[in-house]
C-alpha positions in Angstrom: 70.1 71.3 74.5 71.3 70.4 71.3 75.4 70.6 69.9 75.1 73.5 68.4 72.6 75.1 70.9 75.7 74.0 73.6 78.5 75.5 70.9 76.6 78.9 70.7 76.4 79.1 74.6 80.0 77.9 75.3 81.0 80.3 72.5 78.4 83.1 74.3 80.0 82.3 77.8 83.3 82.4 76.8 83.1 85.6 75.2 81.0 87.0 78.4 83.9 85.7 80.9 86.6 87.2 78.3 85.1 90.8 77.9 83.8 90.8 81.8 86.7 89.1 83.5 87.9 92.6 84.9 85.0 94.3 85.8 84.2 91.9 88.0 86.9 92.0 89.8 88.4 95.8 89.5 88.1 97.9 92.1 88.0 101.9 91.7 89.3 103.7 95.2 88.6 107.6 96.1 91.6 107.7 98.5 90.1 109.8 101.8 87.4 110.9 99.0 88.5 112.9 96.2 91.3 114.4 97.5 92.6 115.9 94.7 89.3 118.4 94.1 87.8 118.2 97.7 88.8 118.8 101.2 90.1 115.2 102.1 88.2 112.7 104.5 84.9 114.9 104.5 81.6 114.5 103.3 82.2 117.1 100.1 84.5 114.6 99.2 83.1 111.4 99.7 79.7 112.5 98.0 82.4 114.0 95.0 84.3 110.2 95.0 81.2 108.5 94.3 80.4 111.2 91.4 83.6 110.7 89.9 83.3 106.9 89.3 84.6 105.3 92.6 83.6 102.0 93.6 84.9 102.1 97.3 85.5 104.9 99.6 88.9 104.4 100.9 89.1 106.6 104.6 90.7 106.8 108.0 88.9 105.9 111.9 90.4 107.2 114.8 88.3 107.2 118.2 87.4 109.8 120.3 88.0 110.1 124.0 84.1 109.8 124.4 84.0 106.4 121.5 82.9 108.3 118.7 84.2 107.1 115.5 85.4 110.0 113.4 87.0 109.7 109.8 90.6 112.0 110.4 93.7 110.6 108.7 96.2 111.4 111.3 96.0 110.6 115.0 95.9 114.0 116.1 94.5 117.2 113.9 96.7 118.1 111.2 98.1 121.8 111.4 98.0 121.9 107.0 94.2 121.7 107.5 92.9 122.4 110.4 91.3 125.7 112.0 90.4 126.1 115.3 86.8 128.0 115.8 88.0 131.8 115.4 89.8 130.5 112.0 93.0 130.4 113.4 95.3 127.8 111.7 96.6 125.1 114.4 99.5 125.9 115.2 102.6 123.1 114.6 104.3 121.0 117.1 101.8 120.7 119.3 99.7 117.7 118.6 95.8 117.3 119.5 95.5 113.5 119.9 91.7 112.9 118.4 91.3 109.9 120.9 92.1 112.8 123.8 89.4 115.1 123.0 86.1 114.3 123.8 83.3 114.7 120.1 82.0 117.8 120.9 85.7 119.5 120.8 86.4 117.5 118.0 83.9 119.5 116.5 85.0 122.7 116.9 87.3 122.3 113.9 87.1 123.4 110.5 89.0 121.2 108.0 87.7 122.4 104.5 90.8 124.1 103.5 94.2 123.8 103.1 96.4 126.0 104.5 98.3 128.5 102.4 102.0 128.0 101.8 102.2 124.5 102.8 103.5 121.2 101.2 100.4 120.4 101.4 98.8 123.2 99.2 101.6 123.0 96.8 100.6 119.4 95.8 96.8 119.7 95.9 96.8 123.3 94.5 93.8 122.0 92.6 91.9 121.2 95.5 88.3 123.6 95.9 87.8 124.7 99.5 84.6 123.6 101.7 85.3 126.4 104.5 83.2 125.0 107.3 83.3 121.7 106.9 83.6 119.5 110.2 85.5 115.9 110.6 82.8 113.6 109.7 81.5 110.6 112.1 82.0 106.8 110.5 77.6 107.1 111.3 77.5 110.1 108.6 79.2 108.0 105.9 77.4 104.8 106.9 74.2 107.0 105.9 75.3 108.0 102.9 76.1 104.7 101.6 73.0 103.6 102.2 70.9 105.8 100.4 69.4 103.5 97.4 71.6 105.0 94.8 74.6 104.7 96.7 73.9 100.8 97.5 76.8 99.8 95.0 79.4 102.1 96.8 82.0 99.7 99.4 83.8 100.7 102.5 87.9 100.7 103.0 88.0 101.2 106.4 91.5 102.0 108.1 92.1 101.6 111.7 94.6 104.7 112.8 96.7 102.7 115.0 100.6 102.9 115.9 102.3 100.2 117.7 105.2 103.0 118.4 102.7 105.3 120.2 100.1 103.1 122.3 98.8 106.1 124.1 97.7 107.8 120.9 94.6 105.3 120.0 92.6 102.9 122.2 94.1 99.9 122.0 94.0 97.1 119.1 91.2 94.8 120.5 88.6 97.4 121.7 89.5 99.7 118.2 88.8 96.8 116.1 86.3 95.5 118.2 84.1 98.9 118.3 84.8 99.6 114.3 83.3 95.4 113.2 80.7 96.7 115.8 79.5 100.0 114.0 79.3 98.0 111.0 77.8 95.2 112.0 74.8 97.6 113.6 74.7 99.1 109.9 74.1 95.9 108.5 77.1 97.0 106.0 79.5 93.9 107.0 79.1 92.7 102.8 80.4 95.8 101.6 83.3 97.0 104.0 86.8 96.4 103.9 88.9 96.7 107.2 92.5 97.9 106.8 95.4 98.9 108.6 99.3 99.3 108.2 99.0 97.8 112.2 98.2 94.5 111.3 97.1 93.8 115.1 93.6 95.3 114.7 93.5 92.9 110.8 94.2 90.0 113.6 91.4 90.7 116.2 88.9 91.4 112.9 89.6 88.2 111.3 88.7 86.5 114.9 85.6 88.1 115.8 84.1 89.2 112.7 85.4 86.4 109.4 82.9 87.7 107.1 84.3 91.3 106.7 87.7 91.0 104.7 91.1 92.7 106.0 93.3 94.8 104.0 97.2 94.4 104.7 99.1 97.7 104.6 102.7 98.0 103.7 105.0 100.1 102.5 109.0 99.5 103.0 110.3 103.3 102.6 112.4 105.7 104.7 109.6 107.2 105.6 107.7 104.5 106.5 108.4 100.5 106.8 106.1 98.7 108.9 107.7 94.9 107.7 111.0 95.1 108.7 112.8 93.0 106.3 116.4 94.0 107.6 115.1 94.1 111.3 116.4 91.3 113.9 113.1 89.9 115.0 109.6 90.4 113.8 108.1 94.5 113.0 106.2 95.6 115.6 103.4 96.3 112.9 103.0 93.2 112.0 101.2 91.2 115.1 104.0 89.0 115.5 104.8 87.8 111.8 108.2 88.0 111.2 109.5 88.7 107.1 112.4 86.6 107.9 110.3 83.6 108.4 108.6 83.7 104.7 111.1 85.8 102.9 108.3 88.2 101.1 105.4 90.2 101.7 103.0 88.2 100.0 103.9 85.2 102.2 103.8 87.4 105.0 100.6 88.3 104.4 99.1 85.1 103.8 100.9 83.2 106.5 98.8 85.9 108.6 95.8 84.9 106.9 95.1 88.1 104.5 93.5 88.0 101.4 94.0 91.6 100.2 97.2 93.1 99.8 96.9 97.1 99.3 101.0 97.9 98.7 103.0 101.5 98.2 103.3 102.1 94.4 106.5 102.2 95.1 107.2 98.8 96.2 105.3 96.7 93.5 106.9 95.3 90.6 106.0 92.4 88.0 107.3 89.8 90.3 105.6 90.4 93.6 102.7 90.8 91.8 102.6 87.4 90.3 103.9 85.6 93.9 101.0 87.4 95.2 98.5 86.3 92.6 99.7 82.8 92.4 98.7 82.9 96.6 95.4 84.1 95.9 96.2 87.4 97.3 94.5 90.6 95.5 96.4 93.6 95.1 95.6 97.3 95.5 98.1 100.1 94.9 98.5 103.2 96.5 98.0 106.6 95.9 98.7 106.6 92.5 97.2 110.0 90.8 99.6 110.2 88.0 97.4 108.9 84.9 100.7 107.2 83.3 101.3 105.3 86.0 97.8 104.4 86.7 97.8 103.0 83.5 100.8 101.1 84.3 99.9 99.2 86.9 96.2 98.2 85.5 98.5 96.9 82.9 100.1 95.2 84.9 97.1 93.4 86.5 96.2 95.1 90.0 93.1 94.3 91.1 92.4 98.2 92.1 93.7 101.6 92.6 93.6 103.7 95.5 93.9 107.4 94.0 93.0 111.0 95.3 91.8 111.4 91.6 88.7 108.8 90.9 88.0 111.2 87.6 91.2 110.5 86.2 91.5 107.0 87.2 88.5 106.1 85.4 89.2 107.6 82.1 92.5 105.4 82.3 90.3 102.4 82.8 87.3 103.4 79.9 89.9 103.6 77.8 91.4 99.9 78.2 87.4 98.8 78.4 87.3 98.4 82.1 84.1 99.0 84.0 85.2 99.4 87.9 83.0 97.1 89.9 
């Protein structure tokens, strides 16, 4: 190749790498689906989520009491959305442990609509009803994902664990151990992501199964902190890592052997951002579904969003040029 053949390429390449550098690297996430239009964690939604632009479907395991993986947000059935089978909403207080019911009472339950005069309906008052929809097995969402013209959607996987209640989920080891196995089966280990705001289950995945990468949950709120910066010793969600001992979250995280940080909106600022990049940490933010803030944080430099609102969150990225990948 001649010098100006070699200028026109490096001048060619450059450009490439320059125009390209974020859609390689951006990742678009329909948070439990498309929460935001459809009934969250079901099929409608997932289906929707892919429609709408998302790269990855971001979702929630839990375990039945017979093994069957089942995509449910909460440990037990949520009362705001759940309807027992003579359409009579759960009723509160009273909470139905997924892994204590056996798949065939699981699916009994309707969970395509919200119900009225909640919280819950008041901030997803957009969302369209799928009345009969049943919770969805991890198989079912496999399948779709690997139809042919779904072979460029990816997996975010979180393990619905809580070191507070043991009795609630099987424990760490078999959980992760029976999730890394439904995937490996599927052949789907390149395109899943395991999470978990339990970072036991991110421990026992990076053990047995190295080639599917672990997302570290945090968040450091009243209503939830699972890293226990002001705590005496170590938080009990963090599988024996203690903030004291490296003094951030990044370095938490990478002391733990993470490569993915996914962080509460809330939380993230300029700063931790660049002490995450600078440890090769990538960073996903969570659930942002206001479009102004969306656009902040690509800004910023995240490497993804986690929203219940894929639609919106891709017109926010079109219009700075980014193609999700």
């Amino acid at each position: 190749m001649g010098w100006v053949a070699r200028a026109c390429f490096v001048a060619w390449a450059m450009a490439f790498l320059a125009s390209s550098a974020w859609a390689q690297v951006f990742d678009l996430q329909g948070h439990r689906g498309a929460r935001w239009h459809r009934p969250e964690n079901t099929l409608a939604g997932f289906e929707l989520a892919i429609a709408q632009g998302a790269t990855t479907l971001e979702t929630d395991i839990a375990i039945t009491r017979d093994g069957v993986l089942v995509l449910h947000h909460d440990r037990a059935l949520n009362p705001d959305i759940t309807r027992d089978d003579q359409g009579r909403w759960l009723e509160a207080g009273l909470p139905r442990y997924i892994h204590q019911m056996d798949w065939a009472q699981v699916q009994r339950f309707d969970v395509g609509r919200i119900r009225p005069g909640s919280r819950y309906a008041t901030q997803f008052a957009q969302q369209q009803a799928v009345d009969g929809a049943r919770i969805p097995t991890l198989a079912q969402l496999l399948d779709l994902v690997r139809r042919d013209e779904h072979r460029h959607v990816r997996l975010a996987l979180e393990t619905k664990i809580s070191p507070l209640e043991p009795d609630s989920t099987p424990a760490p080891e078999p959980f992760a151990r029976a999730l890394v196995q439904a995937v490996r089966d599927a052949g789907l280990q390149q395109r899943v992501q395991i999470m978990s705001f339990d970072w036991r289950t991110l421990q026992v995945v990076q053990r047995i199964a190295p080639e599917i990468p672990t997302v570290y949950l945090s968040a450091q709120q009243r209503w939830l902190d699972n890293i226990g910066a002001g705590a005496a010793g170590a938080s009990p969600w963090t599988a024996g890592f203690d903030w004291r001992e490296h003094g951030s979250v990044p370095r938490l995280i990478k002391a733990a052997g993470g490569r993915i940080w996914s962080v509460f909106q809330g939380d993230l600022d300029d700063e931790r951002l660049q002490q995450a990049h600078d440890l090769g940490l990538k960073v996903l933010v969570w659930t942002v579904n206001d479009p102004a803030a969306m656009d902040r944080f690509v800004a910023m430099g995240v490497d993804g969003l986690i929203t219940d609102r894929p639609d919106a969150a891709l017109d926010v990225l079109r219009r700075r040029g980014i193609t999700p990948r």
